[in-house]
N, C-alpha and C positions, 0 to 999 in steps of 0.2 A: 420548387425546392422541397416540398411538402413529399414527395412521391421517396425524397431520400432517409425521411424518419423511421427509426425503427419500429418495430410493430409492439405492442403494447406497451408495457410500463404504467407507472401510477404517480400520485401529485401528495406525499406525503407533508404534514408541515414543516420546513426545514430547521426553522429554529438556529438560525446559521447566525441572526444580529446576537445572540448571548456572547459569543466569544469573538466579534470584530467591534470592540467598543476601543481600542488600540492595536498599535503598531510597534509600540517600548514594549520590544519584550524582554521578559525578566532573563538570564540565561541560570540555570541551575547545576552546582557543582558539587555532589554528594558526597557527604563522607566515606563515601563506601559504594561501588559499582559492583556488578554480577552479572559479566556477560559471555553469556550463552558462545561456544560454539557451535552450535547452531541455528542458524540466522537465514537462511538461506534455501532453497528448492535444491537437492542434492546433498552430496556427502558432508557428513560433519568436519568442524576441522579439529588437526590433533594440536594440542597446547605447547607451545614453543617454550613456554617459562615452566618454571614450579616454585612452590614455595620460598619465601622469604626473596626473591626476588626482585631488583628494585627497578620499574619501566619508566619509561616517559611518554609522555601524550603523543598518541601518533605512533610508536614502537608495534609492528606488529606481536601477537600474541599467539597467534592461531593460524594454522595452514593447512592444505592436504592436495591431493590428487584428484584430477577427475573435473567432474561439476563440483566444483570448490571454489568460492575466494575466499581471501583471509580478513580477518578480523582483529580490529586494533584496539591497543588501551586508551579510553579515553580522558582518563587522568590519568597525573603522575602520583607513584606510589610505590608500595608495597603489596604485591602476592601474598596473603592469608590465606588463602585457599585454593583448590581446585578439585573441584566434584559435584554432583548432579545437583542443583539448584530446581524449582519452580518454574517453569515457561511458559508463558501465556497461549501456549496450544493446551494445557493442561498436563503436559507432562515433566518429569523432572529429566532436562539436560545438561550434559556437562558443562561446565563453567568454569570460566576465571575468577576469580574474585579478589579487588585490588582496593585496600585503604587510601585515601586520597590524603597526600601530603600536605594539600594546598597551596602548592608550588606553580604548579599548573608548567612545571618544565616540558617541552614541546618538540620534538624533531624538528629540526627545521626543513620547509617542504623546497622542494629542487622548482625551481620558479623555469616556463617556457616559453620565451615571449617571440618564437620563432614564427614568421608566418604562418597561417595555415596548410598553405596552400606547399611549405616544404616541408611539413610532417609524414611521415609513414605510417601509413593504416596502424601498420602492425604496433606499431611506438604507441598511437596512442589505444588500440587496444589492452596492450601491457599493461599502461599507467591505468587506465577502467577497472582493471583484474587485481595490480596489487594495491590498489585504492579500496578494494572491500565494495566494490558499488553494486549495489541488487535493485531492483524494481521494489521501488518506495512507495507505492501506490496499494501495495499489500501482499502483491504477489509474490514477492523476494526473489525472482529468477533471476543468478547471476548474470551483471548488466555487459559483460565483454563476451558473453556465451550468444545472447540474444542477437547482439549487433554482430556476430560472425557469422551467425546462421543466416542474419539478412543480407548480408551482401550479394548482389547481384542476383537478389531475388524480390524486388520491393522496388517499387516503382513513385512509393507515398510514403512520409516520414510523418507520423503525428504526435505532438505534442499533448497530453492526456492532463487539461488543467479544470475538468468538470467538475470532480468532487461533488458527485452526486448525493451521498448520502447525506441525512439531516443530519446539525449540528456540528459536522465538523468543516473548520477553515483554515488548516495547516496549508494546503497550497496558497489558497485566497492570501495568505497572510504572506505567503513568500514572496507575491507579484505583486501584490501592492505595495513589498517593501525594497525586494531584488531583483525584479523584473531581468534586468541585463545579463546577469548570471544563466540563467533561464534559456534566455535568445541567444547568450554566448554559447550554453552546451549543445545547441539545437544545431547551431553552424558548425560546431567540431563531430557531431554524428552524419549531419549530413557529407560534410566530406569523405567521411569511411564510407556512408553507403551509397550515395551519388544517385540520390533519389530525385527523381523530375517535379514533384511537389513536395515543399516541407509545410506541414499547418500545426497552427497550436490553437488547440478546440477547446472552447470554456461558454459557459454556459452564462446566461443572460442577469443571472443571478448577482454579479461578479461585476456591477459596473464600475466603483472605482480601479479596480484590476485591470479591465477592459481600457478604460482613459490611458493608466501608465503604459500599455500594453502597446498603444497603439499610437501614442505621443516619442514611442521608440521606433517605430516599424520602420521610419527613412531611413535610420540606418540597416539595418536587415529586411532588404527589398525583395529577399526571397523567402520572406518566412511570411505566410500567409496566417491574419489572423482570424479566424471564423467562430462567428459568436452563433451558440443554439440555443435554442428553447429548454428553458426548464423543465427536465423529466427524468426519473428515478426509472431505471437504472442507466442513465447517461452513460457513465466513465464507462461503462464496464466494456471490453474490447473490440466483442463482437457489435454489439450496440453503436460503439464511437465510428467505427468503421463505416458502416451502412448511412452512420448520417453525415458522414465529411463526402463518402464517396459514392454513395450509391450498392457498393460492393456487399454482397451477404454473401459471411462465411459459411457454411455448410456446415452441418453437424458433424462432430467430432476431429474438426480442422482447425486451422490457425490462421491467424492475417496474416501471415507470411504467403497461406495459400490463394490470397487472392490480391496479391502485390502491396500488401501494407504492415510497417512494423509501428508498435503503438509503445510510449515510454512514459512515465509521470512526468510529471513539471519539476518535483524535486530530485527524480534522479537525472534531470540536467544539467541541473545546478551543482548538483553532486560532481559530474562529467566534468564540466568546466572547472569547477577547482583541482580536481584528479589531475586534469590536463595543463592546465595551465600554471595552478600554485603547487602543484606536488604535493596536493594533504587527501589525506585519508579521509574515510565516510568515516567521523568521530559521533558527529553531535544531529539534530533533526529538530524541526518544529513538529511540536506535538500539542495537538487542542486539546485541553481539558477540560468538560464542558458537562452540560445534564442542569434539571432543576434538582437534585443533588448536592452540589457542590458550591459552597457558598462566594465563590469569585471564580465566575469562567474565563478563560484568558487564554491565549495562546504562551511557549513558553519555548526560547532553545536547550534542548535537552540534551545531556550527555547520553550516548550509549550505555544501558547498561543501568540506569537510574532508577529506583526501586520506584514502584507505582505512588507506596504511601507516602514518599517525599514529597512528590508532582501533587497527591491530594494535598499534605499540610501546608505547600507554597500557597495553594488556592485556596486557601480558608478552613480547607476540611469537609468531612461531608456532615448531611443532615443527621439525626437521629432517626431519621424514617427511610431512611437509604434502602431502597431493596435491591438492587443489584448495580456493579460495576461492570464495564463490558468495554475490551479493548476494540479498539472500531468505531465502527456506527451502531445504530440499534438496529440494521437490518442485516448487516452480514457478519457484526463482529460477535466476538465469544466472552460470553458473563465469567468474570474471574473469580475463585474461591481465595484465592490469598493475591494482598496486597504489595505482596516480598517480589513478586515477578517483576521483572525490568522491563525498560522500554528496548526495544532491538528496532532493528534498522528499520523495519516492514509498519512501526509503530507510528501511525499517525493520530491516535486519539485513546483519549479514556474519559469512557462516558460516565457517568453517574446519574442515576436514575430512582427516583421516589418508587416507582414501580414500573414492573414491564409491561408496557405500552400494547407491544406486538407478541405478548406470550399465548399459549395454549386458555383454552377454557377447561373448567375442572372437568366437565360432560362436555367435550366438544364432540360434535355429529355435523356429517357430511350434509348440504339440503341441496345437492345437487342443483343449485343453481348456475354452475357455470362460470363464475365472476374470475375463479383459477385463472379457465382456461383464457380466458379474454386479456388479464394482462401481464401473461407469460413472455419477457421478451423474448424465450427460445422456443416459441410457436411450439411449449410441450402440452401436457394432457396432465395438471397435475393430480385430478384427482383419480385419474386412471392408476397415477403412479404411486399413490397412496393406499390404495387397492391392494394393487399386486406387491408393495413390497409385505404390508401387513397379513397376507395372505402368503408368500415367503416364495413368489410365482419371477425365478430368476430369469427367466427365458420371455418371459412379458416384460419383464424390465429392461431386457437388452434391448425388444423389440419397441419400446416406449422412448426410447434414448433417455434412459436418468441419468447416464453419466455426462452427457451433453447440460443438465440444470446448474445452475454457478451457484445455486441457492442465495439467488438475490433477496428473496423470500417477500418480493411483488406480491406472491399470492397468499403467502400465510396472511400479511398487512390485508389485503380486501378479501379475506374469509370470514362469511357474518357466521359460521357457526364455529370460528376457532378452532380450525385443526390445526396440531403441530405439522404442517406440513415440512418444513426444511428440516426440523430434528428427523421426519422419519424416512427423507428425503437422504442423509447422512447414512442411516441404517441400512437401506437399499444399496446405497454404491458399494457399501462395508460387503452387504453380501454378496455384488456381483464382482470383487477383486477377492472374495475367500474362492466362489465357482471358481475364478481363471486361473487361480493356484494351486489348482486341484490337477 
């Protein structure tokens, strides 16, 4: 089995027991939400309400054309506003912004309790699409766009419950508390795409998850559970792939092109309530976590929940706090304001005394190699550091940078501290100004 692991990677500390010390989780209902339309890989959506307004939980808010799904209010309220808000990409996007009544008044969701087996693709793609469901793993690609593309192209349906990065255990926390939901939405994908293997991949880490996981399996006798070895960058797609199946994606391709489509754990769960209760992607488990933050916990969060709430449920932070970072500390982005909300794609907000994996004040290259060694996209990082700093586009195509997910594997085992993924960032910037030329 050894011959199906991916090739490098690294053994970061996880840090994963701070925030599984419970299962009660708090649910948080803020005075006041702020959410983004734009949530999602593609088109924004245009605002269905306007001011003064009054919605109920579940009421869509937001729509559009194209690679779009829509996005709902996740309390009930009142529209205050609508206009550019803070976004945890750093930019200011359009927003809803609705005062919460306290009502918590709720559409009621259209319940399906019809076979599986007498659904129509198409039905429950529909219900995926105006469910608002995106890839909750980070990547927010609308989740009815993904599963259209796969059909009758994908031979492997995998479950993506790794959660590789230190720190955080929003999935971990979902399976060891809703495991079924999870295995439910796995059998309603697999029917649309009628894939000859379904697995759900998690990592060794994860054993009481793995016990519930697998104390279920009689009943879902087709969903195969397979437990891997602990290794940073796990979840990541190309990565999960190669170690369920053998299968390496090729540069600049997708698991589609080598017969496999890869989903998170919670956007299954997601699935299954779309499909079967009728409700919308409203709310999400979101780890709050870091030596930071005075009580790490996980938490069900509304859509749309300002960061500094999620901080003051948790205790608050330190006075020595040096950066907040939505994510993990390896692939997510340090926040400058605490006003941004949690969006669909939000699985953690770190809090951290200092950064761990930042730059050195004089970092220098010592050409020792360590980059290259636990790149899992077998690149050349420090070749690719080279030519973007030297501003050499035509080297960089020929390096494949845009092929790097900026796991940032190798900024973590760089002894002389180069920013490698910040300049990693810079590069892809200048090889999409060249193509626009």
């Amino acid at each position: 089995m050894m011959n199906k692991l991916f090739f490098g990677g690294i053994h970061p500390k996880y840090n994963k027991e701070m925030s599984t010390t419970s299962t009660d989780f708090r649910q948080i209902s803020p005075e006041q939400v702020v959410i983004p339309m734009q949530q999602h890989i593609g088109a924004p959506c245009t605002p269905l309400v306007k001011v003064g307004d009054t919605v109920a939980r579940g009421q869509k808010i937001g729509d559009g054309e194209g690679l779009c799904v829509p996005v709902h209010a996740s309390v009930s309220g009142t529209v205050v506003a609508i206009e550019p808000r803070p976004h945890t990409s750093g930019r200011d996007v359009m927003a809803v912004v609705i005062r919460n009544d306290g009502k918590d008044t709720t559409l009621p969701g259209e319940k399906n309790d019809a076979p599986l087996e007498a659904m129509d693709n198409d039905q429950i793609l529909h219900a995926i699409r105006e469910a608002g469901i995106v890839g909750m793993g980070g990547a927010a690609f609308p989740g009815n766009v993904k599963a259209l593309s796969s059909m009758g192209n994908v031979d492997t349906l995998i479950a993506n419950a790794c959660e590789c990065e230190p720190y955080i255990t929003a999935d971990d926390s979902l399976l060891r508390t809703d495991p079924q939901h999870v295995l439910e939405g796995m059998t309603i994908l697999s029917k649309v795409l009628g894939p000859q293997r379904t697995v759900l991949a998690v990592e060794d880490n994860k054993q009481e998850a793995i016990r519930k996981l697998e104390g279920l399996q009689k009943d879902y006798p087709q969903i195969e559970i397979k437990v891997l070895p602990t290794r940073y960058p796990q979840g990541a797609e190309k990565q999960l792939v190669q170690s369920v199946t053998g299968r390496e994606v090729l540069p600049g391709k997708l698991p589609a092109s080598v017969g496999c489509a890869v989903f998170n754990v919670s956007t299954f769960a997601a699935i299954y309530r779309a499909v079967r209760l009728g409700l919308p992607l409203t709310q999400r488990i979101v780890t709050i976590s870091g030596e930071a933050i005075a009580k790490p916990q996980n938490f069900i969060v509304r859509i749309g929940t300002p960061f500094h709430d999620l901080v003051e449920a948790a205790g608050g932070l330190n006075d020595k706090t040096e950066r907040v970072i939505s994510g993990g500390p390896m692939m997510g982005f340090a926040q400058k304001d605490l006003a941004v909300p949690v969006i669909k794609a939000t699985n953690s907000i770190l809090c951290l005394l200092k950064d761990r994996n930042g730059a050195a004040e004089n970092p220098v290259c010592l050409r020792c190699g360590k980059c290259v060694g636990v790149c899992p996209m077998r690149l050349q990082p420090l070749y690719m550091y080279r030519a973007t700093n030297a501003g050499r586009v035509e080297d960089l195509k020929r390096l494949n940078l845009l092929d790097c997910m900026e796991c940032g594997s190798c900024a973590f085992t760089c002894p002389g501290k180069l920013p490698l993924v910040e300049v990693f960032r810079k590069g892809k910037a200048m090889l999409r100004e060249a193509s626009a030329k």
